[in-house]
C-alpha positions as CSV (number, residue, x, y, z in Angstrom):
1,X,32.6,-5.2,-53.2
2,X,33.2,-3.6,-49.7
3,X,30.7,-5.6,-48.0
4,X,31.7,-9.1,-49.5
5,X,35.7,-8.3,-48.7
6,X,34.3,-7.3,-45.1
7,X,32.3,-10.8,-44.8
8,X,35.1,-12.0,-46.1
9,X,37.7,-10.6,-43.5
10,X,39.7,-9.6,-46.6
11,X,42.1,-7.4,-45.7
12,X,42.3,-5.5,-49.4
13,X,38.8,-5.0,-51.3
14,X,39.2,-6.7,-55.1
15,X,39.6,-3.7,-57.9
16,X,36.7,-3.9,-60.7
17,X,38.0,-2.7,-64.2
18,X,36.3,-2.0,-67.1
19,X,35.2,-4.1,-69.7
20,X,38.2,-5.0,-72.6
21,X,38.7,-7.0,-75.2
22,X,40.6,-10.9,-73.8
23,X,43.4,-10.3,-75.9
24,X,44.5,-6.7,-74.5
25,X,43.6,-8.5,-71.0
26,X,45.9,-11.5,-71.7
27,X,48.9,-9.2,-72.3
28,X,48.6,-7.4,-69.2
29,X,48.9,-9.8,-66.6
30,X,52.4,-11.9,-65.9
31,X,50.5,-15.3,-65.6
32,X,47.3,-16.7,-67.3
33,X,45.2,-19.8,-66.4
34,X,42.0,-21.0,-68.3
35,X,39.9,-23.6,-67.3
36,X,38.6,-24.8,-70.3
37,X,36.0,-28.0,-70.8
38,X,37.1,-30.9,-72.7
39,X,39.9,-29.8,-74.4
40,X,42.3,-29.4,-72.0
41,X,43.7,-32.4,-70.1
42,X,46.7,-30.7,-67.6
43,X,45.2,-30.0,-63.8
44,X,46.2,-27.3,-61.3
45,X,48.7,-30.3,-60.3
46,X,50.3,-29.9,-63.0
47,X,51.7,-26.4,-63.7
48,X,53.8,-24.3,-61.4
49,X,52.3,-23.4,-58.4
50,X,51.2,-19.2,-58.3
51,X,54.0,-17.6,-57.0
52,X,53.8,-14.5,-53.9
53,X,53.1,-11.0,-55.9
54,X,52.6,-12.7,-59.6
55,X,49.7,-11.3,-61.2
56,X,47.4,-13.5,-62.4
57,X,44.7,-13.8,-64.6
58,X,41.7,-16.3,-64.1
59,X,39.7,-17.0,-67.2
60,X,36.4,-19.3,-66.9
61,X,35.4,-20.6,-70.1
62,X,31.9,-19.5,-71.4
63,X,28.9,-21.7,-71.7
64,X,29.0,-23.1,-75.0
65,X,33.2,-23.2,-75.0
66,X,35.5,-21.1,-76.5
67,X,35.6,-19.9,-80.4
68,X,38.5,-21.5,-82.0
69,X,40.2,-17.9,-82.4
70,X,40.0,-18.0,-78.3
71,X,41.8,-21.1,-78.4
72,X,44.7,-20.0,-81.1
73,X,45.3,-16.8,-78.4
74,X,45.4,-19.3,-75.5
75,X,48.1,-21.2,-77.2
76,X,50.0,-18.5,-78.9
77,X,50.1,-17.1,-75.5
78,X,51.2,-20.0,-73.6
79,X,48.8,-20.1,-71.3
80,X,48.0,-22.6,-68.6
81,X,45.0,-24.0,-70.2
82,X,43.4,-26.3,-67.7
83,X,40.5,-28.4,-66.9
84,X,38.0,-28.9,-64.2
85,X,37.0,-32.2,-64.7
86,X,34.5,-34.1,-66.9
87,X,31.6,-32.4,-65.7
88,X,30.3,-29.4,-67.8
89,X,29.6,-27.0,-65.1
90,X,27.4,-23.9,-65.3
91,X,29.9,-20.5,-65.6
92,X,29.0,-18.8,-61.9
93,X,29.8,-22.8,-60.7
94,X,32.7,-23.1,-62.6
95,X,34.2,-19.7,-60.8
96,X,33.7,-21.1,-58.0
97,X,35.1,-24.3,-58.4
98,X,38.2,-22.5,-59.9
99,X,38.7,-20.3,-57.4
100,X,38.1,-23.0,-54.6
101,X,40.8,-25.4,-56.1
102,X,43.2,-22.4,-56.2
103,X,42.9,-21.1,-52.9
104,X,43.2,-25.1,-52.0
105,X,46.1,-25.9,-53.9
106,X,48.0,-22.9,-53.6
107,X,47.8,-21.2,-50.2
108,X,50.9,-20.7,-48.1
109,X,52.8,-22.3,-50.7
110,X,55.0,-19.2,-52.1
């Protein structure tokens, strides 16, 4: 992680946690966004933008989709569920797809 955040000309070097189940990691953050294939029809357009300090949690669906308990947590946890487009996109593409239309629709904003 050092030497990607230096490459990057980070200024902070990304924490790795351990591994935990999604719905003790959905209850710790203050936001959550999933990008989810097919079912989800809302865009990063379309929610409030990521405001300065907010913690947020960026969940990339799995190949194959999510189970339809993954879905029922989503929901009862009013998260952002979101799409990517109509492409089915591999899971290391779809990170950086996500990420890339965050940083773009978000930066400087808040």
């Amino acid at each position: 992680m050092y030497q990607a955040s230096k490459q990057c000309e980070r200024a902070d070097i990304p924490a790795c946690f351990e591994p935990e189940t999604l719905e003790n990691l959905v209850e710790k953050f203050d936001r959550v966004v999933v990008f989810c294939e097919r079912i989800a029809s809302k865009t990063l357009h379309d929610i409030a933008p990521v405001k300065k300090g907010e913690d947020v949690l960026v969940i990339i669906g799995p190949e194959g989709g999510f189970s339809d308990r993954e879905f029922k947590l989503f929901e009862d946890k009013k998260c952002d569920m979101l799409t990517l487009g109509n492409l089915i996109l591999k899971a290391e593409t779809a990170v950086t797809v996500a990420l890339g239309n965050i940083i773009y629709e978000f930066n400087g904003k808040n």
